[in-house]
C-alpha positions in Angstrom: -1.1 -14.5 -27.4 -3.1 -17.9 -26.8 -1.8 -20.5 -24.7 -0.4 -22.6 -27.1 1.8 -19.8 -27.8 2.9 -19.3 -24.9 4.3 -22.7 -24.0 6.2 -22.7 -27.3 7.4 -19.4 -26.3 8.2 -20.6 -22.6 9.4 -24.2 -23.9 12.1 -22.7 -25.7 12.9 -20.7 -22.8 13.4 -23.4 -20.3 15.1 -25.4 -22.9 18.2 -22.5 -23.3 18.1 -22.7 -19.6 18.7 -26.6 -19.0 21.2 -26.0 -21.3 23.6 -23.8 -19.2 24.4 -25.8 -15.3 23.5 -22.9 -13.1 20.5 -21.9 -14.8 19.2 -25.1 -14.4 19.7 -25.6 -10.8 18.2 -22.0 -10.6 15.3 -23.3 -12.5 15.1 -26.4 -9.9 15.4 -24.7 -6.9 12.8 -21.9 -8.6 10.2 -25.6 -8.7 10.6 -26.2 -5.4 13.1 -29.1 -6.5 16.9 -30.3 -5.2 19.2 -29.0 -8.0 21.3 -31.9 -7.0 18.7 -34.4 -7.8 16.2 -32.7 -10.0 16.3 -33.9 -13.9 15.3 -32.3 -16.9 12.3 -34.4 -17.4 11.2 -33.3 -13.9 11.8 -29.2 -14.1 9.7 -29.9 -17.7 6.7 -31.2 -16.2 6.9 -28.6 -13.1 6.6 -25.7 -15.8 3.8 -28.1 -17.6 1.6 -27.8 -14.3 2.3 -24.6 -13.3 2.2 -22.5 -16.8 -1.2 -21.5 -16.8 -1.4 -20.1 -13.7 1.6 -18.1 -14.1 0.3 -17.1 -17.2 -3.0 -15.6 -15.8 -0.8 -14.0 -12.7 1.2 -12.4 -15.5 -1.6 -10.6 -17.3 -3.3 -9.7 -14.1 -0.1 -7.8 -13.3 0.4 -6.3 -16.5 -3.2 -4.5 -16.9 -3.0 -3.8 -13.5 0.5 -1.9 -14.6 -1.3 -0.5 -17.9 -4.4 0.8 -15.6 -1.6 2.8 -13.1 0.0 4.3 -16.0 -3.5 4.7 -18.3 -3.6 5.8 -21.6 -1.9 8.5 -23.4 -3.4 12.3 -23.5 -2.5 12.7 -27.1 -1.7 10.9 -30.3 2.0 11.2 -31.4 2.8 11.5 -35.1 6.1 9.5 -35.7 8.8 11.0 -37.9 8.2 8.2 -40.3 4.4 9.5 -41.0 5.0 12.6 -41.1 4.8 13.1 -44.8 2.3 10.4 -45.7 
């Protein structure tokens, strides 16, 4: 998923969550922000600067998972393929 992506992904995100009161004080208090006198504009352009590195935190967590759990021993034939 390139990074484009993945701030249309997350901007849609953040959007649901202004939407709904607590969720967006959650999301100011998450920026280091006052809920109380946070605006929209300003939890925006938090996620704006701070994407990317999340982003590259993200996947460094997620193959780090994938190398603890490794790869499968054996192939597994779904029910669906069976007959093909």
């Amino acid at each position: 998923m390139g990074s484009s992506s993945i701030w249309r992904w997350t901007r849609r995100l953040i959007e649901r969550w202004l939407a709904n009161p607590a969720y967006r004080d959650e999301l100011a208090e998450l920026a280091g922000l006052d809920p109380a006198q946070a605006s929209e504009e300003s939890i925006r352009q938090r996620t704006r600067e701070h994407i990317a590195t999340m982003q590259s935190q993200a996947d460094t967590v997620f193959n780090r998972f994938l190398d603890l759990i490794g790869t499968p021993q054996r192939r597994h034939t779904l029910p669906s393929r069976e007959w093909t």
